[in-house]
NUTI-724907 format. One line per field, with one value per residue: residue in three letters; x, y, z of N, C-alpha, C in turn. Coordinates in steps of 0.1 Angstrom, whole numbers. Layout:
# NUTI-724907
resn	ALA  ...
n.u	X  ...
n.v	Y  ...
n.w	Z  ...
ca.u	X  ...
ca.v	Y  ...
ca.w	Z  ...
c.u	X  ...
c.v	Y  ...
c.w	Z  ...
***
This chain:
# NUTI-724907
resn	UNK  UNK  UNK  UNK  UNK  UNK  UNK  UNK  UNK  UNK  UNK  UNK  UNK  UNK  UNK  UNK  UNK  UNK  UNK  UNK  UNK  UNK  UNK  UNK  UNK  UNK  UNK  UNK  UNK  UNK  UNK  UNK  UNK  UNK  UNK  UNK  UNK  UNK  UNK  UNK  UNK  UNK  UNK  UNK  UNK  UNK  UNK  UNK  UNK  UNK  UNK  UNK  UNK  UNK  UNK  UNK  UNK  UNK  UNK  UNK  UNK  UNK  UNK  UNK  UNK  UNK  UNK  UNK  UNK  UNK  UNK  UNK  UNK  UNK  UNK  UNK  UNK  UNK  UNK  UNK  UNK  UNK  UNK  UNK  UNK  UNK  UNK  UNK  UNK  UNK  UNK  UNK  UNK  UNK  UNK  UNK  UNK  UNK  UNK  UNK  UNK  UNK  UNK  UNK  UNK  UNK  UNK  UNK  UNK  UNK  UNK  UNK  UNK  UNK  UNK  UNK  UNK  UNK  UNK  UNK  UNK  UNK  UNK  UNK  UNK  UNK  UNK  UNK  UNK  UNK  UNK  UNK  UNK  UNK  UNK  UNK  UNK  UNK  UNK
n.u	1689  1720  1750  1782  1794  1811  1843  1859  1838  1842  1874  1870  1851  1872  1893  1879  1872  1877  1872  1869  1843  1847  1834  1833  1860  1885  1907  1930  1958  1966  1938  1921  1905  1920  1941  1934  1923  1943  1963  1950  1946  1974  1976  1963  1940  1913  1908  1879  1870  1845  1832  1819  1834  1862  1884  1906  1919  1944  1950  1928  1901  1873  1843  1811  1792  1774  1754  1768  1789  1799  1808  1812  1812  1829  1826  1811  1829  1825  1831  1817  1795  1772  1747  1744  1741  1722  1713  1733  1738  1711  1716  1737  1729  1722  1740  1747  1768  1789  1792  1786  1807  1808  1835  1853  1836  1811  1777  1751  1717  1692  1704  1714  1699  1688  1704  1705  1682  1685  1704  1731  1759  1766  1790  1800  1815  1842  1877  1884  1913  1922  1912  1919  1945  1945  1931  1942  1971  1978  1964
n.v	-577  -571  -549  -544  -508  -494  -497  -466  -455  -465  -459  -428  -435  -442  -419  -401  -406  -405  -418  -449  -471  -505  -530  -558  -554  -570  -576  -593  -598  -615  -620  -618  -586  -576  -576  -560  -540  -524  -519  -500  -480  -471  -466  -441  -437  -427  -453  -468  -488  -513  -533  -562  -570  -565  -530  -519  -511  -514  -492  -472  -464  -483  -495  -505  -508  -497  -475  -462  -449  -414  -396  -384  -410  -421  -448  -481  -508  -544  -569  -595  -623  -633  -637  -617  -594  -577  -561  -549  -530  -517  -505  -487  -469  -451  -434  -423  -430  -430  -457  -491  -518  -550  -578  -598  -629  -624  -612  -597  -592  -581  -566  -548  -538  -522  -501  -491  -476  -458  -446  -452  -466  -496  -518  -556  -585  -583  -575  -546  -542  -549  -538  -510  -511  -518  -500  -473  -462  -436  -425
n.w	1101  1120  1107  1111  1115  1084  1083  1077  1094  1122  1127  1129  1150  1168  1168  1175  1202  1234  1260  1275  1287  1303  1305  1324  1328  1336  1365  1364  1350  1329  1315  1286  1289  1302  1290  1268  1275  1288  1261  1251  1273  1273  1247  1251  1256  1281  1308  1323  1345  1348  1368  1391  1418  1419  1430  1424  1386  1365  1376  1376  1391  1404  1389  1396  1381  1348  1356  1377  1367  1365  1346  1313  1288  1257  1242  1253  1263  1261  1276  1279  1282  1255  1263  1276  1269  1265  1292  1293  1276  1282  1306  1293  1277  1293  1296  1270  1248  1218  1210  1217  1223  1212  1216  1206  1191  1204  1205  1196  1188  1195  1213  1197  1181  1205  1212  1185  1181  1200  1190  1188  1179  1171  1176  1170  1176  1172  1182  1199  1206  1181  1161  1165  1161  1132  1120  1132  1133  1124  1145
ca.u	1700  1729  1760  1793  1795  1823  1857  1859  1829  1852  1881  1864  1848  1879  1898  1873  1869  1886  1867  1860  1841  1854  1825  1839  1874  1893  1918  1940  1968  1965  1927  1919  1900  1927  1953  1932  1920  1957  1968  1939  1952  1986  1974  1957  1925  1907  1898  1867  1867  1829  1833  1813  1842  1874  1882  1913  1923  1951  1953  1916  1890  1862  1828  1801  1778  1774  1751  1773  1798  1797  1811  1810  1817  1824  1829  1815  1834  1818  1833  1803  1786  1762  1731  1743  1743  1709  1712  1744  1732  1698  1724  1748  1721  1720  1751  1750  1781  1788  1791  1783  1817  1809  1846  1853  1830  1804  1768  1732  1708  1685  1710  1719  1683  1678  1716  1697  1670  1691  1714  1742  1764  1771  1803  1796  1822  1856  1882  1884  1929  1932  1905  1928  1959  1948  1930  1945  1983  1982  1950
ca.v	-582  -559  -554  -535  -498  -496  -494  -456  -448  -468  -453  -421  -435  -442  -409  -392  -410  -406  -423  -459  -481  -518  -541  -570  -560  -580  -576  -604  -596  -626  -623  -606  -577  -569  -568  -549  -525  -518  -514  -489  -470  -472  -458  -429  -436  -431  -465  -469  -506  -521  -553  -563  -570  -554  -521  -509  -517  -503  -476  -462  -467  -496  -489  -516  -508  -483  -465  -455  -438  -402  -388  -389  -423  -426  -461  -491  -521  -552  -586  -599  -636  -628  -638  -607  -580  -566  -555  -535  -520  -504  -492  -483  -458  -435  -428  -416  -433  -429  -465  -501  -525  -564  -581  -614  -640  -618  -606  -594  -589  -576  -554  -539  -525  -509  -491  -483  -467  -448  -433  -454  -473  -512  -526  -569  -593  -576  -565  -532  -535  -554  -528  -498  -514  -524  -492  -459  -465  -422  -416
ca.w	1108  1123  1104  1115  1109  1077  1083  1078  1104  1131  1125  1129  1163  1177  1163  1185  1215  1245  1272  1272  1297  1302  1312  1323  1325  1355  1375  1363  1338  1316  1304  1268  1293  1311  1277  1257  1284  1288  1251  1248  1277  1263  1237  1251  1259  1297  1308  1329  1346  1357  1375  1406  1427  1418  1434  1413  1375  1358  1379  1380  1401  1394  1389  1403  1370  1342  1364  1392  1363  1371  1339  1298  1280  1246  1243  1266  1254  1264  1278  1289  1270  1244  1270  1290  1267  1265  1297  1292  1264  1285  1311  1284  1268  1299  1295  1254  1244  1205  1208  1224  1209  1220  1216  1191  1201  1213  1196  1199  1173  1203  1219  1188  1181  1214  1204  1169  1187  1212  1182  1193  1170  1177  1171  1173  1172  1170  1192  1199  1204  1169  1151  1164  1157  1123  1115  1138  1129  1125  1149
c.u	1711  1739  1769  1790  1808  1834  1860  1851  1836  1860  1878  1861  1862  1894  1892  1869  1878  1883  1864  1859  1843  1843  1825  1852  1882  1904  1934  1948  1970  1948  1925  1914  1910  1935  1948  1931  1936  1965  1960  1947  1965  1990  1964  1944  1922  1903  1890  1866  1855  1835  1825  1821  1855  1875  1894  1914  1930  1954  1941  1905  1877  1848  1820  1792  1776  1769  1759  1784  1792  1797  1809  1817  1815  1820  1829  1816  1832  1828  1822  1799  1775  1753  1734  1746  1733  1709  1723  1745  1723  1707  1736  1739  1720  1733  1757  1758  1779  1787  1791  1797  1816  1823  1845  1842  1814  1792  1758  1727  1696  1694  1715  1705  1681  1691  1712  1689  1677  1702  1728  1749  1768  1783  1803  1810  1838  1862  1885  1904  1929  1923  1913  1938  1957  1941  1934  1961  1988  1968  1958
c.v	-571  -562  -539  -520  -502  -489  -474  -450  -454  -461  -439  -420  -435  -430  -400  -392  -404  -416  -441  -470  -496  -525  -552  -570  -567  -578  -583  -603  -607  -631  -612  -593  -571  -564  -559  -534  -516  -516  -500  -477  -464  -463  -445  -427  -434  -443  -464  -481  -507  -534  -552  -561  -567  -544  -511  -519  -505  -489  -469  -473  -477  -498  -503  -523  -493  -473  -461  -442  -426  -389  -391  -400  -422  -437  -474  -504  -533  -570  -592  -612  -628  -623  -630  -597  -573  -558  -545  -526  -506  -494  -483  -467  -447  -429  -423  -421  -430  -444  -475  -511  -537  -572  -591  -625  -634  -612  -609  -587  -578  -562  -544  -532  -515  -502  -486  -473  -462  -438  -440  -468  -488  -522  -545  -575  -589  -573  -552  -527  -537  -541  -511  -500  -512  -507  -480  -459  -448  -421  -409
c.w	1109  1111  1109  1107  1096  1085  1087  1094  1118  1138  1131  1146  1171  1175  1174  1198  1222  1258  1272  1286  1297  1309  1313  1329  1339  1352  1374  1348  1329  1309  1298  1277  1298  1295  1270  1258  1285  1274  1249  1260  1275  1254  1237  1257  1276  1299  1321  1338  1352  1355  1390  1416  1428  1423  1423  1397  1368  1360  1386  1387  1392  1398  1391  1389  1365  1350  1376  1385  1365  1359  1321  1294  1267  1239  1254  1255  1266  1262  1287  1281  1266  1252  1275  1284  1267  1279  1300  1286  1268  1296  1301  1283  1277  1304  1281  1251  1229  1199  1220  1214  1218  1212  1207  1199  1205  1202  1204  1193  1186  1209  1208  1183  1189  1211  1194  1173  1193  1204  1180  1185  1177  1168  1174  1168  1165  1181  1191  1200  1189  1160  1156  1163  1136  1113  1120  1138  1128  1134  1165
***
C-alpha cells in the first residue's frame, strides 16, 4: 500500500520545483483548482493549466493534455476523480516530473505504482496550497 513521501522529502520537492502542471484546473475563480493554482503562482511557481476546453488560465496558455506540453514539469497536480488517474499518471511519466500530487479526496493505489516504477514520487490525498503553506513558510 502507498504512503506519502515524509514531510521533509516534500518540502524538499517543493523547494526545488518550479514548474507545475494543473490537470483539471478550470477557468472559474471559485473552484479549489482555480484557488490553489493561483496561490501557487503567487507564490512563485509557473503554472501549466490542462483542461479540454479552456484556452487561457491565470494568464498562461492551456494545454489540451500532458502530451501537448512542450517543456519541463516538475510537478503535475491532479484534480481529476480517483477513477481518472491512471491515465494521468502514464501521460504524466513522459514528461519526468519529480512528482504526480492527487489533491484531498483523491487516490490511486494503481497510479501510484506505475509513478514507483517511473522514479516518480506520488503525493495522494493532500493539497498541494495547504502542504506549502504549512511547510515552505522560508522556501
Amino acid at each position: 500500500m502507498h504512503s506519502n513521501p515524509e514531510d521533509e522529502v516534500i518540502k524538499n520537492l517543493l523547494k526545488e520545483a518550479r514548474t507545475i502542471a494543473v490537470v483539471g484546473l478550470s477557468p472559474k475563480p471559485h473552484r479549489d483548482s482555480f484557488k490553489v493554482a493561483a496561490y501557487m503562482q503567487a507564490s512563485g511557481y509557473r503554472i501549466i493549466p490542462v483542461h479540454p476546453n479552456a484556452r487561457e488560465v491565470l494568464g498562461e496558455k492551456v494545454y489540451r493534455s500532458l502530451a501537448e506540453i512542450p517543456e519541463k514539469v516538475d510537478i503535475v497536480n491532479v484534480f481529476r476523480r480517483s477513477d481518472q488517474v491512471v491515465p494521468v499518471v502514464v501521460d504524466a511519466v513522459g514528461l519526468k516530473p519529480k512528482a504526480v500530487w492527487l489533491q484531498v479526496g483523491i487516490t490511486s493505489e494503481e497510479g501510484a505504482a506505475i509513478a514507483k516504477e517511473h522514479g516518480i514520487d506520488m503525493i495522494m490525498d493532500r493539497c498541494l496550497m495547504l502542504e506549502h503553506k504549512r511547510l515552505c513558510t522560508n522556501c
